[in-house]
C-alpha positions in Angstrom: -73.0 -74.4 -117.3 -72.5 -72.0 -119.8 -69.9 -69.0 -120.4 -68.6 -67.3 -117.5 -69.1 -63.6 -117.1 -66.2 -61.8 -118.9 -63.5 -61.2 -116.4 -63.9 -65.0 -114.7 -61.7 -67.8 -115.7 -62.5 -71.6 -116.9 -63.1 -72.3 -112.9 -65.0 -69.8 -112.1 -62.4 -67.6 -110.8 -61.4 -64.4 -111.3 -58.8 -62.8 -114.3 -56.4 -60.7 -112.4 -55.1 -57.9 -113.8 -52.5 -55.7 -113.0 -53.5 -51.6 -114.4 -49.9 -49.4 -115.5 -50.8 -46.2 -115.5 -49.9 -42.7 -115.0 -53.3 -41.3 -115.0 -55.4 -41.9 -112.0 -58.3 -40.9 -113.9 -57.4 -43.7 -117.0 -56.3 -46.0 -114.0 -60.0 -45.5 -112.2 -61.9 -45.6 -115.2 -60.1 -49.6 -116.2 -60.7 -50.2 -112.9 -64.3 -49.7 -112.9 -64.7 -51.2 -116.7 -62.8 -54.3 -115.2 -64.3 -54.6 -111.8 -68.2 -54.8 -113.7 -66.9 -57.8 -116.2 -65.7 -59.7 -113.4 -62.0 -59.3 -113.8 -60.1 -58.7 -110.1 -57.9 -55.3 -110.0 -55.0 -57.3 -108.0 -52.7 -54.0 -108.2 -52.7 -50.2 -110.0 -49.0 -49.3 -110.6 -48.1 -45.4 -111.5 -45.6 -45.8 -113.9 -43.5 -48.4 -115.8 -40.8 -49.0 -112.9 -43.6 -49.9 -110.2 -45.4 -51.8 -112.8 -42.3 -53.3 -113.1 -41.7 -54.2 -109.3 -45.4 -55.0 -109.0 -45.3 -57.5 -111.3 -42.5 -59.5 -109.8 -43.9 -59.4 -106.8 -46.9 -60.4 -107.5 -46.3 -63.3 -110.1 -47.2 -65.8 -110.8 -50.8 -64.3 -109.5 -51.4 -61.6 -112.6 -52.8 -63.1 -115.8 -53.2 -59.8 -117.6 -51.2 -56.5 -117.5 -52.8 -53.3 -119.2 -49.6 -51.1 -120.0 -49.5 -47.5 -120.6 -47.0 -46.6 -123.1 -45.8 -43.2 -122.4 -44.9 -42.5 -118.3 -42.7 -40.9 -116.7 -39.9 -43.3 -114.7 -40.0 -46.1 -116.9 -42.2 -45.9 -119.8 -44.2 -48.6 -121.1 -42.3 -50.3 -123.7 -39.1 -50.8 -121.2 -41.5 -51.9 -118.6 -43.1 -54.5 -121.1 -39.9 -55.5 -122.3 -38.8 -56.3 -118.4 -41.9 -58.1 -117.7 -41.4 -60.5 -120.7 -37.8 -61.3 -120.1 -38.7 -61.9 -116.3 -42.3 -63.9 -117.3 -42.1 -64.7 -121.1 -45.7 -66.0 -120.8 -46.9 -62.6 -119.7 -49.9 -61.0 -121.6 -49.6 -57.5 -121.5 -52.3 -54.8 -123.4 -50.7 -51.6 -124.2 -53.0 -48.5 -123.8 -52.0 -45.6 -125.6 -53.4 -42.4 -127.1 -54.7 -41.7 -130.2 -51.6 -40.5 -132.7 -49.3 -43.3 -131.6 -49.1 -45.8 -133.8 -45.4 -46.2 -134.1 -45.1 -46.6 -130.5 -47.8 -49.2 -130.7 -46.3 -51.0 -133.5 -43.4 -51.4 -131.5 -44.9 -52.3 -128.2 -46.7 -55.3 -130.5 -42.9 -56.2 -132.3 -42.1 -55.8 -128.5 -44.2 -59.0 -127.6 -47.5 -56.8 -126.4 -51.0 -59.2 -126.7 -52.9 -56.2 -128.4 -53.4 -52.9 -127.9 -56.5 -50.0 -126.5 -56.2 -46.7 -128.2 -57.2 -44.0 -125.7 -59.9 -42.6 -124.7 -60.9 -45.9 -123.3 -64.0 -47.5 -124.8 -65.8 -49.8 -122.5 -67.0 -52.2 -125.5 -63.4 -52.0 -127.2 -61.8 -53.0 -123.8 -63.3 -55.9 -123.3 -63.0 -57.1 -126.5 -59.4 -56.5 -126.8 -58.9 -58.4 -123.4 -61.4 -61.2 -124.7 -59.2 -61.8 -127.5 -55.7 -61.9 -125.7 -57.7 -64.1 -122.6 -59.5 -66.4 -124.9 -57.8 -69.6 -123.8 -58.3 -68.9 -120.1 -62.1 -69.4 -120.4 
C-alpha cells in the first residue's frame, strides 16, 4: 500500500493537530502547511490558556499540539507544562522566533517533542512533525 501522505495516520486517518498561537497570520499559515500534508486542524487556540482549555476538551482526539512560546494569557511553556501533567503522552511542538533559544531549551527540558524556529518553513515543518509522529504511521 505504501506510505501515507504526511499528515495521515497508520489507518489511513487523519493526524489532528491542535495550532497555539497568538498570531492569526502564524496560525493561518500552519494551518494551510498542515491542511496540504493531510494533517486535520481539529482546533486554533489564541493563547496558552485556550490552548489549555482546548486541549482538555478535546482529548483524547489531538495527536499533536504546535505551541507558541511567548503569548499573552498563558504563555507557552505554562501551557505545555498543563497539557503534560493533564495528558503525559501529549506531543507538543514549540514554535518560537528566531533569538530564543533559552526558552526553547527549556520548553524541550519542559517535555516539548521538538521545536520550529519562526518564520515558519514549510519543508522544516513537516519534518519536525515527521520526526515527533513517526510511530503513528
Amino acid at each position: 500500500m505504501g506510505t501515507p501522505m504526511g499528515g495521515h495516520k497508520m489507518d489511513g486517518t487523519p493526524i489532528r493537530v491542535l495550532v497555539v498561537d497568538d498570531s492569526l497570520f502564524i496560525a493561518k499559515q500552519l494551518g494551510q502547511i498542515l491542511t496540504s500534508e493531510g494533517y486535520e486542524v481539529l482546533a486554533i487556540a489564541a493563547d496558552g490558556k485556550e490552548g489549555l482549555d482546548k486541549y482538555t476538551e478535546l482529548s483524547p482526539n489531538i495527536d499533536l499540539v504546535t505551541m507558541d512560546i511567548t503569548m499573552p494569557r498563558m504563555d507557552g511553556l505554562t501551557a505545555l507544562e498543563k497539557i503534560l501533567e493533564f495528558d503525559k503522552q501529549a506531543r507538543v511542538v514549540v514554535i518560537s522566533a528566531l533569538g530564543k533559544e533559552d526558552l526553547v531549551k527549556k520548553a524541550l527540558m519542559a517535555g516539548a517533542k521538538n521545536f520550529i524556529v519562526k518564520p515558519l518553513d514549510r519543508s522544516k515543518v513537516l519534518e519536525r512533525l515527521r520526526s515527533v509522529c513517526g510511530d503513528m504511521y
